[in-house]
N, C-alpha and C positions, 0 to 999 in steps of 0.2 A: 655697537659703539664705533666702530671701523670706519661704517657706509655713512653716520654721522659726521666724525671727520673728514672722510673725502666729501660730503657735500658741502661742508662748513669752507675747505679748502678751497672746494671749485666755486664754490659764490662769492670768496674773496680773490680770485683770478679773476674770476667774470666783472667785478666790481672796479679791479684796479685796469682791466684793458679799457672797460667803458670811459674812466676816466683821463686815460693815456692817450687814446682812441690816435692813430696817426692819420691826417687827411689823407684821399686815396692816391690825390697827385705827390705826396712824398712819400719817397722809399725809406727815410729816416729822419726823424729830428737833429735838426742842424747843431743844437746848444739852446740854451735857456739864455734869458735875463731877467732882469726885472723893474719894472716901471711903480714908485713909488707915489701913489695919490693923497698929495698933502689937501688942504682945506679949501686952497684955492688955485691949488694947480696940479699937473703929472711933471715928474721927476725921471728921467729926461726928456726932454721934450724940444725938439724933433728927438726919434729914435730911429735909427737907419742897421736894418738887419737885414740876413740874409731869408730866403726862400726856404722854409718849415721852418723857422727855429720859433721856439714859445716863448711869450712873452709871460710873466707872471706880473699881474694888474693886486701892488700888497697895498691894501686899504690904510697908511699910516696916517688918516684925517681924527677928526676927531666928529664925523658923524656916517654915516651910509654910504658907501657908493655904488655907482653902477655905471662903469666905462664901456661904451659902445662907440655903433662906426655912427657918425653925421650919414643923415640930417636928422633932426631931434626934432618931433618926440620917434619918427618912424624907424631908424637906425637902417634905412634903406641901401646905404651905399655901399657894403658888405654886412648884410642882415644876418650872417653866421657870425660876424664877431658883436657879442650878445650876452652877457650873461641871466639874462631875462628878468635880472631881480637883482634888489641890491643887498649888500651884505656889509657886515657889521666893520668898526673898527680893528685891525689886526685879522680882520681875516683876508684871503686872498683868492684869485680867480685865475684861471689861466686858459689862452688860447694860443695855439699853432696858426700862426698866415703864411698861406698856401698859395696866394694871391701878391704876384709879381703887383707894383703902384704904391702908390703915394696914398694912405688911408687916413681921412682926418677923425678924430673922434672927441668926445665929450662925457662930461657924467652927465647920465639921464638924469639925478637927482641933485645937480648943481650944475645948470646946461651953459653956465658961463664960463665954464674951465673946459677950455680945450686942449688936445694935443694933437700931433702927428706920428703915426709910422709910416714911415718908406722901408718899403720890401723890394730886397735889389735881388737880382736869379743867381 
């Protein structure tokens, strides 16, 4: 029963660093925010932060989103910021930019809402 709970334990460590995961260029997360994606736009937008802090993408529309970097449909211009799929109403998404610049982005699934982050060091 013991070696059950430490395995039960070490997959729910394993599971929470995965998702935590820190880029290898930051020694720390800077601070969180959060960028709200209404139906036809992000909420703030420009967003100007610092160098690692995460952004949390909270889906408050009222259909799917999936905010990535431009150009669309390839999200080429930081291909890590991605969530590779879209997700529902009320749920939310989060990346760390690790990447000093100006990053324009869009929802893949309504590619006429844009926004901006600027990531200053």
């Amino acid at each position: 029963m013991r070696t059950l709970i430490l395995l039960l334990a070490l997959a729910g460590l394993f599971a929470f660093l995965l998702a935590n995961k820190i880029p290898d260029n930051c020694l720390r997360i800077e601070g969180s925010t959060t960028v709200s994606i209404k139906d036809d736009s992000f909420s703030p937008n420009p967003l100007t932060i610092k160098k690692c802090t995460k952004v949390i993408f909270k889906n408050d529309s009222s259909r799917s989103a999936w905010p990535a970097s431009d150009l669309h449909p390839t999200h080429g211009i930081y291909p890590e910021f991605d969530p590779k799929e879209g997700y529902s109403p009320g749920k939310s998404w989060s990346f760390i930019f690790n990447r000093i610049g100006k990053w324009p982005y869009h929802d893949h699934l309504n590619p006429s809402t844009h926004g901006k982050i600027i990531v200053n060091p």
